[in-house]
N, CA, C and O atoms as a GROMACS GRO file, in nm:
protein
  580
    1UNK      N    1   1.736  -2.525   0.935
    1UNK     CA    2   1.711  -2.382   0.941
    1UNK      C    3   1.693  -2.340   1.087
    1UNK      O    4   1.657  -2.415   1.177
    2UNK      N    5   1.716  -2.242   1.096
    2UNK     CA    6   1.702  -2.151   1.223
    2UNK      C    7   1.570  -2.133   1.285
    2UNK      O    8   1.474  -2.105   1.214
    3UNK      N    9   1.559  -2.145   1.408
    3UNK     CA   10   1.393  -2.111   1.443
    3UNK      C   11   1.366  -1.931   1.344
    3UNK      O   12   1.286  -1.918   1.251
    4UNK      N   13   1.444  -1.830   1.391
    4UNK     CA   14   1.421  -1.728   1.279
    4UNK      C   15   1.384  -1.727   1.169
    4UNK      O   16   1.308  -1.637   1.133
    5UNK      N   17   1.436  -1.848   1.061
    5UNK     CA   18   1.382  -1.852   0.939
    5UNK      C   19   1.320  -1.932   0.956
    5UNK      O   20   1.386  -2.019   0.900
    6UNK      N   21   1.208  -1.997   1.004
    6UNK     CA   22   1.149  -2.040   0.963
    6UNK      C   23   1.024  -1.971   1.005
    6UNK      O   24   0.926  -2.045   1.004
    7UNK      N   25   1.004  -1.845   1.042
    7UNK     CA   26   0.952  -1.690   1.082
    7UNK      C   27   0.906  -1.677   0.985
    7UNK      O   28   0.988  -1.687   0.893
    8UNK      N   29   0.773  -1.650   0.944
    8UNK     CA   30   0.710  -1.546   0.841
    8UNK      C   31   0.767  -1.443   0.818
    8UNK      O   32   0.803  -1.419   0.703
    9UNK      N   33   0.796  -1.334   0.941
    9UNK     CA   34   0.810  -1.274   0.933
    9UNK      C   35   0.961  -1.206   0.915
    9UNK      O   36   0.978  -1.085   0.903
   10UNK      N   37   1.090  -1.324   0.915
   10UNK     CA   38   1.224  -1.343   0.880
   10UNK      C   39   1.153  -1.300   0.700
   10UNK      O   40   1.180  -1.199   0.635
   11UNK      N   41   1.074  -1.397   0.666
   11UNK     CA   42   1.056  -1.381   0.492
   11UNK      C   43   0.989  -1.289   0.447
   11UNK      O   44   0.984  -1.252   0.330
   12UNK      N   45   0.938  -1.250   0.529
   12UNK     CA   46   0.866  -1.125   0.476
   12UNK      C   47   0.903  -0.977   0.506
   12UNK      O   48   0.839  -0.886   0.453
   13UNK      N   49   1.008  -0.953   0.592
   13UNK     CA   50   1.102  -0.876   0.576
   13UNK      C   51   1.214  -0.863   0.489
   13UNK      O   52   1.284  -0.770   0.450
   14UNK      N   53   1.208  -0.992   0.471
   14UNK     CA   54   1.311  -0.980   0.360
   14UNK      C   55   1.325  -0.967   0.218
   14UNK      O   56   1.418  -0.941   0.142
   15UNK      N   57   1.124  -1.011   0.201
   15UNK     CA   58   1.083  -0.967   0.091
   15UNK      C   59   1.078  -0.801   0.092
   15UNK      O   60   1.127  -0.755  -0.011
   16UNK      N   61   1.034  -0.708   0.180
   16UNK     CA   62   1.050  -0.629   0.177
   16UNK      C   63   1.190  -0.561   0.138
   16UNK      O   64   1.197  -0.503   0.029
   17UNK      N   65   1.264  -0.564   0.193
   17UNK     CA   66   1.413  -0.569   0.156
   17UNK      C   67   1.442  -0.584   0.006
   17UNK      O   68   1.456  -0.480  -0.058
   18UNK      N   69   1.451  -0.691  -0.051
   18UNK     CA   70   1.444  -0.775  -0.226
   18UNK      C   71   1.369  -0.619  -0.284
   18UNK      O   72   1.421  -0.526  -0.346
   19UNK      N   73   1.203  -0.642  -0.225
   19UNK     CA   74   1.122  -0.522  -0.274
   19UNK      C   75   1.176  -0.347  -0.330
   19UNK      O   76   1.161  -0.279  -0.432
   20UNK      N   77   1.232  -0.335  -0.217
   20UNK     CA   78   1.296  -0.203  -0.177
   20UNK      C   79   1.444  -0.171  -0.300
   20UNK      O   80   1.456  -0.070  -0.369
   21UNK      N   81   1.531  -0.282  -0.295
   21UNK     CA   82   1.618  -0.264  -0.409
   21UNK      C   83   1.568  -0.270  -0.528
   21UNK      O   84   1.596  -0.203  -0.628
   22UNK      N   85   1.478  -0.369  -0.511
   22UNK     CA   86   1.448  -0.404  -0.704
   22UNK      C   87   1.382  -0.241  -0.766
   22UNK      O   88   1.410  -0.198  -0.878
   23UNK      N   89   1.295  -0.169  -0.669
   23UNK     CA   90   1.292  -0.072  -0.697
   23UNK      C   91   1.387   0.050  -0.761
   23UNK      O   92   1.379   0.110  -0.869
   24UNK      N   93   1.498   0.065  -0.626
   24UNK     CA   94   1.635   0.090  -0.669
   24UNK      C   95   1.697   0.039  -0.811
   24UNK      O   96   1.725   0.132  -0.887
   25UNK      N   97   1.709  -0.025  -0.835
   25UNK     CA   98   1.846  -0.125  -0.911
   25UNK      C   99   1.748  -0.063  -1.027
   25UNK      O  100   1.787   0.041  -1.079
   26UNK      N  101   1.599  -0.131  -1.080
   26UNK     CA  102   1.515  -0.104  -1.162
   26UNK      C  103   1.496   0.008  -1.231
   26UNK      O  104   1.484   0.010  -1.354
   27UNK      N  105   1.493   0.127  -1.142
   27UNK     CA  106   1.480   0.279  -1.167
   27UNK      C  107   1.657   0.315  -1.272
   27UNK      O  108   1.654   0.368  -1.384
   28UNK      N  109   1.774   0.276  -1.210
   28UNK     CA  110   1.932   0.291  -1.275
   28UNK      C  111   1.872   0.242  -1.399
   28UNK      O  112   1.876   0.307  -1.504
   29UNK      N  113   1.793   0.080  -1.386
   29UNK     CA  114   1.875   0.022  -1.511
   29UNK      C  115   1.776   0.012  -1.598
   29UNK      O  116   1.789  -0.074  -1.684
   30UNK      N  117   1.674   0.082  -1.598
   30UNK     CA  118   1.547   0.137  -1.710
   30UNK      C  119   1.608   0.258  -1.777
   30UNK      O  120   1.515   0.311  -1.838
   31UNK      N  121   1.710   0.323  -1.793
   31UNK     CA  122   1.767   0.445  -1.819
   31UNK      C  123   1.805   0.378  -1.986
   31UNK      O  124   1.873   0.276  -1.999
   32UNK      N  125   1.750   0.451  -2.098
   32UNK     CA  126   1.675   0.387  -2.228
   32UNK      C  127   1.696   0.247  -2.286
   32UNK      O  128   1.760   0.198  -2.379
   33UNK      N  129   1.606   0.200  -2.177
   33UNK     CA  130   1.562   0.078  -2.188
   33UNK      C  131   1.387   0.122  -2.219
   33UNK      O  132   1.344   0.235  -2.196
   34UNK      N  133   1.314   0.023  -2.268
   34UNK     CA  134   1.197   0.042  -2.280
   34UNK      C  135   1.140  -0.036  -2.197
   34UNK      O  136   1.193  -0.146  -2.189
   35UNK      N  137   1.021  -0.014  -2.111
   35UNK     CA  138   0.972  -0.065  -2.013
   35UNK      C  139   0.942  -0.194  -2.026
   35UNK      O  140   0.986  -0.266  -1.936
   36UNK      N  141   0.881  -0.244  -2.109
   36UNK     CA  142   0.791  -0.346  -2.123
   36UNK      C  143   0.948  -0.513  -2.126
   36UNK      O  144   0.955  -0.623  -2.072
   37UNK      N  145   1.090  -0.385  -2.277
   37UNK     CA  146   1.178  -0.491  -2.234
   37UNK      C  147   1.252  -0.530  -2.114
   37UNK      O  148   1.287  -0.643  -2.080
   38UNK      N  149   1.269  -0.417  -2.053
   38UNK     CA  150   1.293  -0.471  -1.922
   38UNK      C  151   1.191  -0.527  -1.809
   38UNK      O  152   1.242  -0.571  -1.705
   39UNK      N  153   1.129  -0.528  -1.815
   39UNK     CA  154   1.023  -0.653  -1.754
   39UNK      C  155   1.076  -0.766  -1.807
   39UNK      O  156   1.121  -0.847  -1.725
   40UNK      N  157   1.085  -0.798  -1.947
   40UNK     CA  158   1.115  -0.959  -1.995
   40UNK      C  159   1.275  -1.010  -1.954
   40UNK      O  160   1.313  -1.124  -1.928
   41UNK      N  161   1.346  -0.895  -1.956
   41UNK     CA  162   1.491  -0.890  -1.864
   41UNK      C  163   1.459  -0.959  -1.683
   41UNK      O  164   1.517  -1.049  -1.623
   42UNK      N  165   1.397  -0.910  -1.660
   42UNK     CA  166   1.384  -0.916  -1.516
   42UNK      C  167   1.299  -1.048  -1.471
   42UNK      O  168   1.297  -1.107  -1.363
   43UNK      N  169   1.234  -1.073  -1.586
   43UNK     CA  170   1.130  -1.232  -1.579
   43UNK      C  171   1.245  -1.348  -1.621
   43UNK      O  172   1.255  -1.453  -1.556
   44UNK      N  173   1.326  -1.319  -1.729
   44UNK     CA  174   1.371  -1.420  -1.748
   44UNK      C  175   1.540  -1.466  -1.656
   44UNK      O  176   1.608  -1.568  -1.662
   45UNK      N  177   1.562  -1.310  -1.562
   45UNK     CA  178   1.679  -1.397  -1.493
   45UNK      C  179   1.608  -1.422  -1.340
   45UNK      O  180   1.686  -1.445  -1.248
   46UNK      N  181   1.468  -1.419  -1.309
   46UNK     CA  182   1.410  -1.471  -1.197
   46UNK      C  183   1.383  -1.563  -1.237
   46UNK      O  184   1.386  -1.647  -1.146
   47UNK      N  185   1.330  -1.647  -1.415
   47UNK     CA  186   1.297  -1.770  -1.436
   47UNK      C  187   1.447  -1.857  -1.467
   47UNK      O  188   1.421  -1.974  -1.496
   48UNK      N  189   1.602  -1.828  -1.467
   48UNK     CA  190   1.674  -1.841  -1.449
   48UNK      C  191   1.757  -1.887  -1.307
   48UNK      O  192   1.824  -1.990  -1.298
   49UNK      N  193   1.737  -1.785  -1.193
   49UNK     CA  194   1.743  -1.772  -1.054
   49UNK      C  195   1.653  -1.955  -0.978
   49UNK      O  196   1.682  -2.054  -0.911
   50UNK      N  197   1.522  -1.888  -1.060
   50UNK     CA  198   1.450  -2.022  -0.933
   50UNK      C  199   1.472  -2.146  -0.976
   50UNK      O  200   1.493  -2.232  -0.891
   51UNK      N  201   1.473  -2.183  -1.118
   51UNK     CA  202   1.542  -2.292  -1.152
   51UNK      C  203   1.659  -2.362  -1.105
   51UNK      O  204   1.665  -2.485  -1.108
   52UNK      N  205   1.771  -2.274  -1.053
   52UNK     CA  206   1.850  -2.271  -1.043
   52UNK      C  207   1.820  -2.335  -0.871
   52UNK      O  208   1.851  -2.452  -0.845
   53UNK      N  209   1.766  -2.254  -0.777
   53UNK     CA  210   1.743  -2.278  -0.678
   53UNK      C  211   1.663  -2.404  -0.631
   53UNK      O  212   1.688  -2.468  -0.529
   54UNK      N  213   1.552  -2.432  -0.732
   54UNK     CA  214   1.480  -2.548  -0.772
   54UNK      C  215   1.616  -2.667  -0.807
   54UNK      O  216   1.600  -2.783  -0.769
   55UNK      N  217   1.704  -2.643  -0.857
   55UNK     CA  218   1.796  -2.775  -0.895
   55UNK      C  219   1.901  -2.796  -0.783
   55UNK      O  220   1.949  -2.905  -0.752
   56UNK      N  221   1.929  -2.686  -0.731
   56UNK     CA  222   2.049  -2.708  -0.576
   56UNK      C  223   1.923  -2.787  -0.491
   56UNK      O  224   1.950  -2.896  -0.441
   57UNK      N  225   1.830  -2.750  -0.482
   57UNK     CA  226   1.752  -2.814  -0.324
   57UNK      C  227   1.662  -2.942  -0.373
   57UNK      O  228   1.592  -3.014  -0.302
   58UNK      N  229   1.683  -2.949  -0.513
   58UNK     CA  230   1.572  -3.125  -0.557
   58UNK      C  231   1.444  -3.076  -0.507
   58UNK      O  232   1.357  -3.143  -0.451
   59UNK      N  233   1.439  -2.916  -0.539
   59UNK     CA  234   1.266  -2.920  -0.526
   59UNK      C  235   1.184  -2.919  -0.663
   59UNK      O  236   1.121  -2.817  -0.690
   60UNK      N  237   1.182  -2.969  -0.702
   60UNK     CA  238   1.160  -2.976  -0.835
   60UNK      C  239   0.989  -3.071  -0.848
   60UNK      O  240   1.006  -3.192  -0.862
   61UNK      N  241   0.911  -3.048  -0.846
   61UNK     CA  242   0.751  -3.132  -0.855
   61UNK      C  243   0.730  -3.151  -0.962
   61UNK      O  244   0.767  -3.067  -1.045
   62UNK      N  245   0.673  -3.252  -0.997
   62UNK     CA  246   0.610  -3.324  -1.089
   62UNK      C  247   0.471  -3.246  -1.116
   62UNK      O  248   0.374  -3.254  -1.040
   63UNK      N  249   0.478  -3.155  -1.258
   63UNK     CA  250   0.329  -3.107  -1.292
   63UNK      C  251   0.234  -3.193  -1.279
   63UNK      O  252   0.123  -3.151  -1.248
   64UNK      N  253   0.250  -3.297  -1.295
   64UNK     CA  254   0.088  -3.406  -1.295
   64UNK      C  255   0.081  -3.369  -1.112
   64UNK      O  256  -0.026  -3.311  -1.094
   65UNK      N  257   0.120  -3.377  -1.043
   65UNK     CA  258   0.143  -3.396  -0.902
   65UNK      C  259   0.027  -3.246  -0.833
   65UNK      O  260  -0.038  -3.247  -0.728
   66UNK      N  261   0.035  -3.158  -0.913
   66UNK     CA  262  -0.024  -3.004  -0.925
   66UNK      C  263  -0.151  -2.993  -0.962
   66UNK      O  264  -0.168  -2.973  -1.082
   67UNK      N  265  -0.272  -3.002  -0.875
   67UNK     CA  266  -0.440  -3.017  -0.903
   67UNK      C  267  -0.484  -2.901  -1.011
   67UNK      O  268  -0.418  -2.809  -1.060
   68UNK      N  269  -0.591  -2.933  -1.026
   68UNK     CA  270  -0.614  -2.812  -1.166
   68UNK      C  271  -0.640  -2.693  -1.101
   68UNK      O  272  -0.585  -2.596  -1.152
   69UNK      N  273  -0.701  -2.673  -1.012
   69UNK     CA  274  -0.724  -2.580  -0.908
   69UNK      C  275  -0.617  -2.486  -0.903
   69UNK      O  276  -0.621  -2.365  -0.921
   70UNK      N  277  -0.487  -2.584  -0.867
   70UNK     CA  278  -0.341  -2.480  -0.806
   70UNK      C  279  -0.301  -2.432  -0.916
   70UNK      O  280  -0.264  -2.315  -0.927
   71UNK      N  281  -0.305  -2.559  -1.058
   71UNK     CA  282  -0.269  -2.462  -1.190
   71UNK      C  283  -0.351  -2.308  -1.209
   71UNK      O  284  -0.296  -2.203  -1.241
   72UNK      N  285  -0.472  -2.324  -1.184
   72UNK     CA  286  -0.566  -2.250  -1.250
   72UNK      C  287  -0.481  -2.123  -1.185
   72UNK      O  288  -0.412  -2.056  -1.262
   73UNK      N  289  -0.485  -2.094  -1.055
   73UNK     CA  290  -0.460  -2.008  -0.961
   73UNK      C  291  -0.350  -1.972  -0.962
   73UNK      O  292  -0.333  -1.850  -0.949
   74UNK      N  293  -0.241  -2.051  -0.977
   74UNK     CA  294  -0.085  -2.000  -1.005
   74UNK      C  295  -0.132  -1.928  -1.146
   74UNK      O  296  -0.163  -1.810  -1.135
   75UNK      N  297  -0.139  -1.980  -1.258
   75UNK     CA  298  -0.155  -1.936  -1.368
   75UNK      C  299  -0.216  -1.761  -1.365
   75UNK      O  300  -0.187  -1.673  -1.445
   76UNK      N  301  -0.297  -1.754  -1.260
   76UNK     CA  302  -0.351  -1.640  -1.302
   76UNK      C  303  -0.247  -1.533  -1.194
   76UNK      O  304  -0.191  -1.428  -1.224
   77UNK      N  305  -0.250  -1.602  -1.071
   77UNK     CA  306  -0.095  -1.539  -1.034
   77UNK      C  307  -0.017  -1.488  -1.136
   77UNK      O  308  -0.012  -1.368  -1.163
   78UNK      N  309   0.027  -1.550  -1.178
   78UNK     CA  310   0.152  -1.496  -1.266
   78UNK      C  311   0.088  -1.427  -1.439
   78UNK      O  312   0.149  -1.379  -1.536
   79UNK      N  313  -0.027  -1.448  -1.416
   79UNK     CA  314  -0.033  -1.296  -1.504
   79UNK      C  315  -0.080  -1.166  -1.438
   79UNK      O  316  -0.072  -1.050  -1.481
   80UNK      N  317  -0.132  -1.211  -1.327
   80UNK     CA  318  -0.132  -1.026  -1.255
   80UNK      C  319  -0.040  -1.038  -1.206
   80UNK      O  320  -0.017  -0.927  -1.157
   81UNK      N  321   0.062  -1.121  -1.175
   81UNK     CA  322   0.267  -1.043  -1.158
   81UNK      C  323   0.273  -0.978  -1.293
   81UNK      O  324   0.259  -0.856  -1.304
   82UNK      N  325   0.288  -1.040  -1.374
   82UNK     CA  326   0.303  -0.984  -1.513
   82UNK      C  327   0.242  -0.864  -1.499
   82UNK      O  328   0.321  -0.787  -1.444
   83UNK      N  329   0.141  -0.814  -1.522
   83UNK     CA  330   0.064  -0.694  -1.546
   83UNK      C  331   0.075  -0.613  -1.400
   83UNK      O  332   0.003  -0.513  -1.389
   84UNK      N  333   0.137  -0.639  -1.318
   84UNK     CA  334   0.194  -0.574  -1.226
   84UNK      C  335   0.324  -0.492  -1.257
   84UNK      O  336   0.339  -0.370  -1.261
   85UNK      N  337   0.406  -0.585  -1.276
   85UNK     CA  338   0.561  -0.573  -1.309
   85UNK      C  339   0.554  -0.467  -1.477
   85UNK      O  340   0.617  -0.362  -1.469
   86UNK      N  341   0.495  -0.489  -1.593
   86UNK     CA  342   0.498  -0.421  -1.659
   86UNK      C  343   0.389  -0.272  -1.640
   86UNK      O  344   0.378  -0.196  -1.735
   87UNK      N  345   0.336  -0.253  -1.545
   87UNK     CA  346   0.302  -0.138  -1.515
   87UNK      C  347   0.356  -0.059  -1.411
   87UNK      O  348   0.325   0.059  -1.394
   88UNK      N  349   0.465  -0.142  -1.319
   88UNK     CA  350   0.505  -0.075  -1.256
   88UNK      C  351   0.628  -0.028  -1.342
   88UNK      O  352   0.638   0.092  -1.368
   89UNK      N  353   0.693  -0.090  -1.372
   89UNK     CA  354   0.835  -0.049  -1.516
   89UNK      C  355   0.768   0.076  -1.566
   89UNK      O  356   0.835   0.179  -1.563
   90UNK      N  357   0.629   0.081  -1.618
   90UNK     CA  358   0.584   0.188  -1.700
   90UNK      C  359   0.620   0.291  -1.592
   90UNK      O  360   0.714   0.367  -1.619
   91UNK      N  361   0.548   0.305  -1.455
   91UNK     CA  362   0.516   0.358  -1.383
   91UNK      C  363   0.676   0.473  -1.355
   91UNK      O  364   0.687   0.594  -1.369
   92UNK      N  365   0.794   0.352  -1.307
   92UNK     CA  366   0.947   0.408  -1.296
   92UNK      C  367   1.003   0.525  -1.385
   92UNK      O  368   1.067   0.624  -1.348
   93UNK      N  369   0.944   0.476  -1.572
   93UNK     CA  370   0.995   0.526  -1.635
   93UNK      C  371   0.928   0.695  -1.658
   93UNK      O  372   0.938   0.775  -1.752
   94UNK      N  373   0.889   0.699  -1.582
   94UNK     CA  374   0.720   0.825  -1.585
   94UNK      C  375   0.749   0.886  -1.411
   94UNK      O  376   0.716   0.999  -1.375
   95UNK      N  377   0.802   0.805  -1.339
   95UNK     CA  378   0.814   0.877  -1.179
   95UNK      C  379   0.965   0.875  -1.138
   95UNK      O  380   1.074   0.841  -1.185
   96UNK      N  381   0.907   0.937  -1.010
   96UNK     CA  382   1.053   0.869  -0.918
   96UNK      C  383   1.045   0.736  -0.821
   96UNK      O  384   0.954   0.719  -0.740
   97UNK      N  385   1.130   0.664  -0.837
   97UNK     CA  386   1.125   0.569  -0.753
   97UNK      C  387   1.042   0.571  -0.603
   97UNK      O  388   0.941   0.518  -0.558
   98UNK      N  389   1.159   0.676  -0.547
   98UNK     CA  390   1.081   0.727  -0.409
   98UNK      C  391   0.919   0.765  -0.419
   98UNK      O  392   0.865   0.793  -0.312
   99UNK      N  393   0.871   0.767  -0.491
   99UNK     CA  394   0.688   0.784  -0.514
   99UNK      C  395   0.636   0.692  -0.599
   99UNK      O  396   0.534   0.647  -0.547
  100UNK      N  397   0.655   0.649  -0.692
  100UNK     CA  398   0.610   0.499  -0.728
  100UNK      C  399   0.610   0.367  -0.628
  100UNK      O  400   0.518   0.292  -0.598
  101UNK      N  401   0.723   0.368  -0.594
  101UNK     CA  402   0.703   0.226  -0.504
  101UNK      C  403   0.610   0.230  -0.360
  101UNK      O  404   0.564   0.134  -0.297
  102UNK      N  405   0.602   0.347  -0.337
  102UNK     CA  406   0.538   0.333  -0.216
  102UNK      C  407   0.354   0.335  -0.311
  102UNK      O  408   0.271   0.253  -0.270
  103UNK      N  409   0.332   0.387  -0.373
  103UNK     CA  410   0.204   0.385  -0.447
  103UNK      C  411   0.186   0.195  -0.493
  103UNK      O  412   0.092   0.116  -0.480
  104UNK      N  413   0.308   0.185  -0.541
  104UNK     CA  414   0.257   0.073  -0.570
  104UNK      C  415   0.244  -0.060  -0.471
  104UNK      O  416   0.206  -0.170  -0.511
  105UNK      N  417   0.291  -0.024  -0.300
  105UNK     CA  418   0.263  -0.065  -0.242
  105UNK      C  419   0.142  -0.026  -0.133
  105UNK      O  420   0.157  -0.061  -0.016
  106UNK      N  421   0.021   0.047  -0.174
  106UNK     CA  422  -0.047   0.011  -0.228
  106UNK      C  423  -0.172  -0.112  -0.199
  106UNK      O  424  -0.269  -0.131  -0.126
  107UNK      N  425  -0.101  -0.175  -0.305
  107UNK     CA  426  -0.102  -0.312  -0.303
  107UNK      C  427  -0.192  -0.420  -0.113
  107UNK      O  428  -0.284  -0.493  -0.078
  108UNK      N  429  -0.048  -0.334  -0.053
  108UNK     CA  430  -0.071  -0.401   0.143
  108UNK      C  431  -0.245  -0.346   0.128
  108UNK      O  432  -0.310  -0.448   0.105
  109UNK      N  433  -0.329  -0.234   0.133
  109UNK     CA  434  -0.411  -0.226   0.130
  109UNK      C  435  -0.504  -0.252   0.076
  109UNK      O  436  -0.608  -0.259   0.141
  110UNK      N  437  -0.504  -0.277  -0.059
  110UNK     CA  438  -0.588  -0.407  -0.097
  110UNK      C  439  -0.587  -0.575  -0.111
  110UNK      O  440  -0.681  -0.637  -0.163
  111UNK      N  441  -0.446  -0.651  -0.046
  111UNK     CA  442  -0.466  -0.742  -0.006
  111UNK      C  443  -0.556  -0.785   0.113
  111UNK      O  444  -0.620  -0.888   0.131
  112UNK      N  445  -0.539  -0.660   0.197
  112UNK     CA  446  -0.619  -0.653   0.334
  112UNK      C  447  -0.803  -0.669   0.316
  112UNK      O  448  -0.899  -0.718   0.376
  113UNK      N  449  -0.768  -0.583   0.176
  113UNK     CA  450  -0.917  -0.578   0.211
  113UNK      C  451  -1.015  -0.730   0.123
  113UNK      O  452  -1.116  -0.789   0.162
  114UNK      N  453  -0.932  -0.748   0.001
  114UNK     CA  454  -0.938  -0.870  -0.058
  114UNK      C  455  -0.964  -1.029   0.011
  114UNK      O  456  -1.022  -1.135  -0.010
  115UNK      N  457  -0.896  -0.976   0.085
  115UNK     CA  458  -0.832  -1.143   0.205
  115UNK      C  459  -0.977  -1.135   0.306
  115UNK      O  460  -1.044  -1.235   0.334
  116UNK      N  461  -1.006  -1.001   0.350
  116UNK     CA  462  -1.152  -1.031   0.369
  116UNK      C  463  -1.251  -1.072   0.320
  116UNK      O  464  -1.331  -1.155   0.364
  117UNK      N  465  -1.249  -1.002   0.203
  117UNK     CA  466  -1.366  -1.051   0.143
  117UNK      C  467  -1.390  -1.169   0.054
  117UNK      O  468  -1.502  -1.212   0.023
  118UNK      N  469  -1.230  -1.236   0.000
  118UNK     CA  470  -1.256  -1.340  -0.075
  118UNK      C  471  -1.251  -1.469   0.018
  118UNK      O  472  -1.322  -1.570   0.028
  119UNK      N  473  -1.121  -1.416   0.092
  119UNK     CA  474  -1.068  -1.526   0.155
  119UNK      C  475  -1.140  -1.548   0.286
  119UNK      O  476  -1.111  -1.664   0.316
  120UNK      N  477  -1.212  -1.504   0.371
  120UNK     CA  478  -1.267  -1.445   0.493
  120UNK      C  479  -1.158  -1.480   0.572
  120UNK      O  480  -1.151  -1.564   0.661
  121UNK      N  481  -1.080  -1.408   0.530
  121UNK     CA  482  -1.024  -1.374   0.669
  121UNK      C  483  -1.047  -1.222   0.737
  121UNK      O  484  -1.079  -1.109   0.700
  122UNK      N  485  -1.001  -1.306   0.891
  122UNK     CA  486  -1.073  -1.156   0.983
  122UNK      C  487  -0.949  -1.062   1.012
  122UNK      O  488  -0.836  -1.105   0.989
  123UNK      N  489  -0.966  -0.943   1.058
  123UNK     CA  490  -0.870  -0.823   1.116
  123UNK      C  491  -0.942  -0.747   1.167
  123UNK      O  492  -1.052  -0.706   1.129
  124UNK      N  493  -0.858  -0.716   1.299
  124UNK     CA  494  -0.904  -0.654   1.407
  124UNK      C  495  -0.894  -0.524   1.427
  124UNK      O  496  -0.824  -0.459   1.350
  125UNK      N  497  -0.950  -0.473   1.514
  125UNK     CA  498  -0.966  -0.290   1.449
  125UNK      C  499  -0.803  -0.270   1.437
  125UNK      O  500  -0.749  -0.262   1.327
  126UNK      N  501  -0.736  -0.262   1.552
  126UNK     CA  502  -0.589  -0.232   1.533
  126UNK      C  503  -0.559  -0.266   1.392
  126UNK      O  504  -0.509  -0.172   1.331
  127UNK      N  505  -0.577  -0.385   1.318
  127UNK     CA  506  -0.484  -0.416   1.178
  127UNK      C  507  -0.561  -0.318   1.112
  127UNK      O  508  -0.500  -0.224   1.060
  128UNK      N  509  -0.705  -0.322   1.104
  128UNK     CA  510  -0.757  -0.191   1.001
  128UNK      C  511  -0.740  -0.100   1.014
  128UNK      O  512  -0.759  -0.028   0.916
  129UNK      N  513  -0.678  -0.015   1.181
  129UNK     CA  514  -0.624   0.118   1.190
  129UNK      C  515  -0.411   0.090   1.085
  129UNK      O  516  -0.350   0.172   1.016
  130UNK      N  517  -0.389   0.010   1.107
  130UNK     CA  518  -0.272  -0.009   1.058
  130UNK      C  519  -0.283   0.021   0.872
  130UNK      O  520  -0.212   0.103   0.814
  131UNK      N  521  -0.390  -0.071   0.804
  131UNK     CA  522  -0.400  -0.041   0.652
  131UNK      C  523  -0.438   0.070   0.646
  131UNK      O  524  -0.397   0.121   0.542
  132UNK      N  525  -0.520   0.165   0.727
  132UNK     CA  526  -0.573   0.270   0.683
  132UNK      C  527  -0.424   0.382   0.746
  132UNK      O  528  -0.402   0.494   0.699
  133UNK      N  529  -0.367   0.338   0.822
  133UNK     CA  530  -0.257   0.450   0.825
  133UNK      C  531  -0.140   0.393   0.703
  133UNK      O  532  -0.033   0.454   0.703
  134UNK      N  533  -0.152   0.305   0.623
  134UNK     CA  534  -0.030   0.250   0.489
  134UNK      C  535  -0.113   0.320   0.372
  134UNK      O  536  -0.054   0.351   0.268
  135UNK      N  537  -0.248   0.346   0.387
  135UNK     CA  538  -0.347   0.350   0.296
  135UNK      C  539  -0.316   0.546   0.290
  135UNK      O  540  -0.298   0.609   0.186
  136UNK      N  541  -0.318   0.600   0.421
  136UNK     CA  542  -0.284   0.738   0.403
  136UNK      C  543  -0.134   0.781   0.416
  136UNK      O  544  -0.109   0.899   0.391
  137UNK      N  545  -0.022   0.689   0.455
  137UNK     CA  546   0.094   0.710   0.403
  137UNK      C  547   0.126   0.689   0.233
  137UNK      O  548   0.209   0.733   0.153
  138UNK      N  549   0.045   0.624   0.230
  138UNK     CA  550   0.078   0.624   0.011
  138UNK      C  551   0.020   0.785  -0.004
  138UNK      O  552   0.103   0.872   0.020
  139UNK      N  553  -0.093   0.822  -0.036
  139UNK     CA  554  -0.146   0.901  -0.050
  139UNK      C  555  -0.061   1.019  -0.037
  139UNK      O  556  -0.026   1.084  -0.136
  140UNK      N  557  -0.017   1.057   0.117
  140UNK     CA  558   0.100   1.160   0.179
  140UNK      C  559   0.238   1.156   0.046
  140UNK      O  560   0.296   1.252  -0.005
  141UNK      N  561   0.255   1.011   0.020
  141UNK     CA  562   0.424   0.964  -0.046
  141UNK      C  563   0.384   0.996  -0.213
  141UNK      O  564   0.475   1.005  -0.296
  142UNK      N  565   0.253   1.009  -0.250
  142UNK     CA  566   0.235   1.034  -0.349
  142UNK      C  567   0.227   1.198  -0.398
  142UNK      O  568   0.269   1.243  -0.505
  143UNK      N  569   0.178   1.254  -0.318
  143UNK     CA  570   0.150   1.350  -0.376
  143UNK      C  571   0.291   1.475  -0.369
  143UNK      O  572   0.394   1.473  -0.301
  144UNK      N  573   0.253   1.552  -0.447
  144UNK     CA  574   0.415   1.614  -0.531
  144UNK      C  575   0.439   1.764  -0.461
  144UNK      O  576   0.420   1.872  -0.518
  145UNK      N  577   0.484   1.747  -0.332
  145UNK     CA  578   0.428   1.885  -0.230
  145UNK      C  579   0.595   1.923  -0.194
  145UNK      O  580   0.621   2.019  -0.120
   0.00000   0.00000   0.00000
C-alpha cells in the first residue's frame, strides 16, 4: 500500500465519500420500499461485500481467536449500526436527504463528546471549537428556512 493509504485520514475520507452516496443511492431506492426492508437489503449485500473481501485477502479469523470482551463490544456495535441504519431509513423516508444526513451526522458530535468521557480521550479547544461549529452546522442544515 501507499504511504497515503495507509493515512487515517485517506480512510476516513473516504468513508465520508461511501457516507455521502449511500445517502444518495438510499433516498432513489427507498421509493416504496418500506424502511425497515430496506435496511435488511442493505445489511445483507454489505454481509455479502465483506465476506467477499474477507475471502480475496485470507482475512478471515478464527472466532475462538476473538476475547469475550471484543465479542461483547462488536456485538453491541452492530446493534447500534442496526438501530442506526433502521432509523435513519425511517428518517429518508419522512425527509430529504440533504437534511437528514447532515442531522444524522450528528453523530461527529457525540462521538467527540463520548470519546471523552468514556474513552478519556483529550481535545483541545480548537477541536471543541470545530464540534461545536459541526454541532451548529447540523442545527443551521436542519432547520426548514
Amino acid at each position: 500500500m501507499t504511504g497515503m493509504m495507509l493515512s487515517w485520514t485517506f480512510w476516513a475520507l473516504a468513508s465520508a465519500v461511501f457516507a455521502a452516496l449511500t445517502a444518495i443511492f438510499a433516498k432513489i431506492g427507498i421509493e416504496n420500499v418500506a424502511p425497515d426492508v430496506a435496511t435488511l437489503v442493505r445489511t445483507v449485500v454489505i454481509l455479502v461485500v465483506v465476506a467477499a473481501i474477507l475471502t480475496a485477502t485470507r482475512g478471515w479469523q478464527a472466532p475462538s481467536t476473538i476475547s469475550g470482551r471484543s465479542w461483547l463490544f462488536l456485538i453491541l456495535s452492530g446493534v447500534a449500526t442496526g438501530a442506526s441504519w433502521l432509523c435513519y431509513f425511517r428518517a429518508l423516508t419522512l425527509g430529504d436527504a440533504a437534511r437528514v444526513a447532515p442531522v444524522d451526522k450528528l453523530s461527529v458530535v457525540l462521538v467527540a463528546v463520548f470519546a471523552v468521557l468514556f474513552l478519556g480521550e483529550k481535545l483541545s479547544p480548537a477541536h471543541w471549537f470545530g464540534v461545536g461549529l459541526i454541532g451548529a452546522g447540523v442545527v443551521l442544515l436542519s432547520l426548514k428556512i
